[in-house]
C-alpha positions as CSV (number, residue, x, y, z in Angstrom):
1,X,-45.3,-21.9,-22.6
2,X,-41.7,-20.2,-22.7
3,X,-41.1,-20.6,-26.4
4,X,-44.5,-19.5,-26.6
5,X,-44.0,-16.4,-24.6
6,X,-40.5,-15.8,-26.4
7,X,-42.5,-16.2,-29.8
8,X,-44.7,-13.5,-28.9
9,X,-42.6,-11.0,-29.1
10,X,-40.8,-7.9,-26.3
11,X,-44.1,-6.5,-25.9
12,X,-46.6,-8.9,-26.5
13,X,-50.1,-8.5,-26.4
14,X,-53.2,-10.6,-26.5
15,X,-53.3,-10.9,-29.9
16,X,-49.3,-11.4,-30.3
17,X,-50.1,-14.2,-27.7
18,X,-52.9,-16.0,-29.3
19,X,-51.1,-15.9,-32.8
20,X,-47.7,-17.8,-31.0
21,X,-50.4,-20.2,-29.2
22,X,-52.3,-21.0,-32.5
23,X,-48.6,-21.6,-34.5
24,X,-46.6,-23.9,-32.2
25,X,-44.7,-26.9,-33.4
26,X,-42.0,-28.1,-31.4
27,X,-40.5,-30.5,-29.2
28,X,-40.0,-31.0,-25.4
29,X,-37.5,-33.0,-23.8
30,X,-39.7,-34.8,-20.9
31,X,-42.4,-36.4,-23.7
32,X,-41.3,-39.8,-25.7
33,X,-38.8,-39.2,-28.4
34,X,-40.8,-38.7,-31.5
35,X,-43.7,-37.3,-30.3
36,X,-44.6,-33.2,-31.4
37,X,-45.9,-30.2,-29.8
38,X,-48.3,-28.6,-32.7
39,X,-51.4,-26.2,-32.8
40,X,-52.6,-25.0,-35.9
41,X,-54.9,-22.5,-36.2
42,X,-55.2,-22.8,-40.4
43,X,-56.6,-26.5,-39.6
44,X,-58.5,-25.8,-35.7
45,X,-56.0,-28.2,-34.2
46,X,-56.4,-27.2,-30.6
47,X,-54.8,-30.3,-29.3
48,X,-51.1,-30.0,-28.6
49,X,-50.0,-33.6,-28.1
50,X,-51.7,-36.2,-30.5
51,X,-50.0,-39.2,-30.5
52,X,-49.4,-41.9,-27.8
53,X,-47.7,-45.1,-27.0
54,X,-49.4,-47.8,-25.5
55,X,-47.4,-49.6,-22.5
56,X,-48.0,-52.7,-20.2
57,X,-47.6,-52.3,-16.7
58,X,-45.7,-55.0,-14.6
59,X,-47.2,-56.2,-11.4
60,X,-44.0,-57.9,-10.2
61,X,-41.5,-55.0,-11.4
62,X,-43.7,-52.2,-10.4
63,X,-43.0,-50.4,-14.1
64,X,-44.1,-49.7,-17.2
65,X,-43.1,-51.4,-20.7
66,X,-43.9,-49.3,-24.1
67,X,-45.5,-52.2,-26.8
68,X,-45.3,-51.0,-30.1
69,X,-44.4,-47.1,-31.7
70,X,-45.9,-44.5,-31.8
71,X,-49.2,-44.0,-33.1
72,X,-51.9,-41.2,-33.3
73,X,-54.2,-40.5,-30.7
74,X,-56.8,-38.3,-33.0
75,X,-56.3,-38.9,-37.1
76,X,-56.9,-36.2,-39.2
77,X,-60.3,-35.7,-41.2
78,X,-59.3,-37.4,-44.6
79,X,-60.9,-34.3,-46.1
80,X,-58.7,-32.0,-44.1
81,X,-56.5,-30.4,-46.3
82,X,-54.1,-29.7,-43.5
């Protein structure tokens, strides 16, 4: 929401706002390594965070163990032209 905020401009407005909100693509520290931040507002990508990695939970150890990489939570349309 900062880089967001900062995107928008000294004096943003609503519209300044919803432009930096439809246009993000970064990253942020506390998600997995790999994993983007991106809206688009060319393709109606709404979703910030689309991809996930599955992990097994251990009774005895009381934690979590990611399985595999990274993969995407929604695919794209294969007749997006995004």
């Amino acid at each position: 929401m900062v880089k967001t905020l900062l995107k928008a401009g000294k004096n943003p407005t609503r519209a300044s706002l919803v432009h930096a909100a439809d246009n993000v693509n970064t990253t942020l520290p506390y998600l997995l390594k790999g994993v983007r931040v991106t809206t688009s507002q060319k393709c109606h990508d709404y979703f910030p965070v689309s991809q996930l990695r599955l992990a097994k939970y251990s009774l005895e150890g009381g934690y979590y163990t990611p399985i595999g990489p990274l993969v995407n939570g929604r695919p794209r349309p294969k007749h997006a032209k995004c």
